[in-house]
N, C-alpha and C positions, 0 to 999 in steps of 0.2 A: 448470479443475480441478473435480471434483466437489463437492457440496457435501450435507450429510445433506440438509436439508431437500426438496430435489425428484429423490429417488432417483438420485442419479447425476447430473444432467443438469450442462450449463457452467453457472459463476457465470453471470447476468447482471450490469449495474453495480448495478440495485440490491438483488439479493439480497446481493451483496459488499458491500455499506454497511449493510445489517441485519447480517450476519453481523459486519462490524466496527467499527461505530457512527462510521465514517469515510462522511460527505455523498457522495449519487450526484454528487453536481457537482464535487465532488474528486477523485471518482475518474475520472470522464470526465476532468476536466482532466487527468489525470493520465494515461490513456490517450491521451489526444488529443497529448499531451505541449504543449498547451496553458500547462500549469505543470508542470512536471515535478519539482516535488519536493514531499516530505509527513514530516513529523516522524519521525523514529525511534521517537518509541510506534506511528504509522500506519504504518509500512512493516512493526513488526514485527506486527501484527494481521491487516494484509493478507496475511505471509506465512503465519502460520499458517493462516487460514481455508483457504487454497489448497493448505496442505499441502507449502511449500517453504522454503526456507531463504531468510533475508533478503536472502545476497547475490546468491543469483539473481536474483531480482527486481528488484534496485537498488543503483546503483555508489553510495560513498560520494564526496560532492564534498569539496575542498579547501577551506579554509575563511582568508580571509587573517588572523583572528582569534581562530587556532589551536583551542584548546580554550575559547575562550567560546563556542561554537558548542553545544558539544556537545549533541547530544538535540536541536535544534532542525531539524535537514535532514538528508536520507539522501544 
């Protein structure tokens, strides 16, 4: 997705980690699906920056711990 700072052009992973103060190595991981999950404050920072809505970007998992969970994984 676009991003102001370089007219247009795609995030790279680390202008996406300046733009969301989520580490380029979490985000690769996170691309890489390496670790494929990142907090509910980071999914939602990553969607904004990108300009998308949360659930596009990431399925919420089930949690066998119901709502002690919450906020802690997408």
């Amino acid at each position: 997705m676009a991003h102001p700072e370089s007219g247009g052009a795609v995030h790279t992973v680390r202008s996406l980690a300046r733009a969301t103060g989520v580490s380029w190595s979490k985000i690769h991981r996170l691309i890489t699906e390496e670790r494929p999950t990142v907090t509910r404050d980071q999914a939602d920072r990553i969607a904004n920056a990108v300009q998308v809505n949360r659930k596009a970007l990431f399925t919420p998992t089930s949690s066998p711990f119901g709502d002690a969970n919450e906020g802690k994984g997408v």
